[in-house]
C-alpha positions as CSV (number, residue, x, y, z in Angstrom):
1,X,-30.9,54.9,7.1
2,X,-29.9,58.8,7.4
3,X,-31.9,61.4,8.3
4,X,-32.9,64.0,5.8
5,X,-31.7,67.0,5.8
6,X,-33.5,70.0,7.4
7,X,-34.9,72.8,4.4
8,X,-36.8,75.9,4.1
9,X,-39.7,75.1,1.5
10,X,-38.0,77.9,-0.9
11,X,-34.4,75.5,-0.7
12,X,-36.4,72.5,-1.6
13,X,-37.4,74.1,-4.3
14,X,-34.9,74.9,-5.8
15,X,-33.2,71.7,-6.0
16,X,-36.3,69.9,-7.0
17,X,-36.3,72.5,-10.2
18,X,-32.2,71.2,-11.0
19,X,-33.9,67.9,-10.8
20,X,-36.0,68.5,-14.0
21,X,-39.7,69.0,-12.0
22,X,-41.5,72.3,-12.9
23,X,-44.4,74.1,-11.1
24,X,-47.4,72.8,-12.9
25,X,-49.7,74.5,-10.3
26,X,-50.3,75.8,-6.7
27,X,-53.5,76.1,-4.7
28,X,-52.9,78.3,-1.8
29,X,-49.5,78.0,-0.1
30,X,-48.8,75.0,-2.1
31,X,-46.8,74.3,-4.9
32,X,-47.3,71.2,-7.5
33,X,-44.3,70.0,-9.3
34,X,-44.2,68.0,-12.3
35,X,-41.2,65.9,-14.1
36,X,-41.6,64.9,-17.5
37,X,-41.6,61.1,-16.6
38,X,-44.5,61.3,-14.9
39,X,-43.3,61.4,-11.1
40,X,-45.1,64.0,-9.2
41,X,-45.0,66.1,-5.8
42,X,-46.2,68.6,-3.6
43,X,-44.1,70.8,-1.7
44,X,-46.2,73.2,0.9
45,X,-44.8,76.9,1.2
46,X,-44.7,78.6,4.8
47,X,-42.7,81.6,5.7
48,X,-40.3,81.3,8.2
49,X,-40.5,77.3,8.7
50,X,-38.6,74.3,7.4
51,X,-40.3,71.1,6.3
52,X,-40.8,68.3,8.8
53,X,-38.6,65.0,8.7
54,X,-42.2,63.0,7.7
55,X,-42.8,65.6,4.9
56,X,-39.6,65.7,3.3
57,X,-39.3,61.7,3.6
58,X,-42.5,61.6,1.7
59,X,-41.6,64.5,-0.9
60,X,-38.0,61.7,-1.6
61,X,-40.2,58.8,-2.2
62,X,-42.4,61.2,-4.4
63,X,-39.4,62.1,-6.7
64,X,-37.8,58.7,-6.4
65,X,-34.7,59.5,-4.5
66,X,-32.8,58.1,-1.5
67,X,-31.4,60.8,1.1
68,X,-28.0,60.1,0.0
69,X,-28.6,60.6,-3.4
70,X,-30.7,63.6,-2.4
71,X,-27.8,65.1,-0.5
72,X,-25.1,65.1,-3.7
73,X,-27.7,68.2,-4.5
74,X,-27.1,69.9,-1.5
């Protein structure tokens, strides 16, 4: 198994959105995304630092992707 890649919450972000999730919500620094399927997750928004290996694991099996399928988004 790869490692994910290493992103700034605001890269995530983006490519989550190309995916087809939209911001449904956000309580404090974070954000709730939404696809029209039903899948959901939660992406956490700090300045100045990248999400952890653990998080951004988690955030894949959220949106239903492998990391190598998550890297053709890259």
């Amino acid at each position: 198994m790869s490692k994910p890649p290493v992103l700034k919450a605001k890269e995530l972000i983006k490519i989550v959105e190309r995916l087809g999730f939209v911001n449904s919500r956000s309580r404090g620094s974070h954000f709730f995304f939404k696809h029209k399927n039903g899948r959901t997750t939660v992406i956490p928004v700090h300045s100045g630092k990248t999400i952890s290996l653990g998080l951004m694991r988690s955030i894949l099996k959220d949106i239903g992707m492998s990391v190598d399928e998550f890297r053709k988004y890259l």
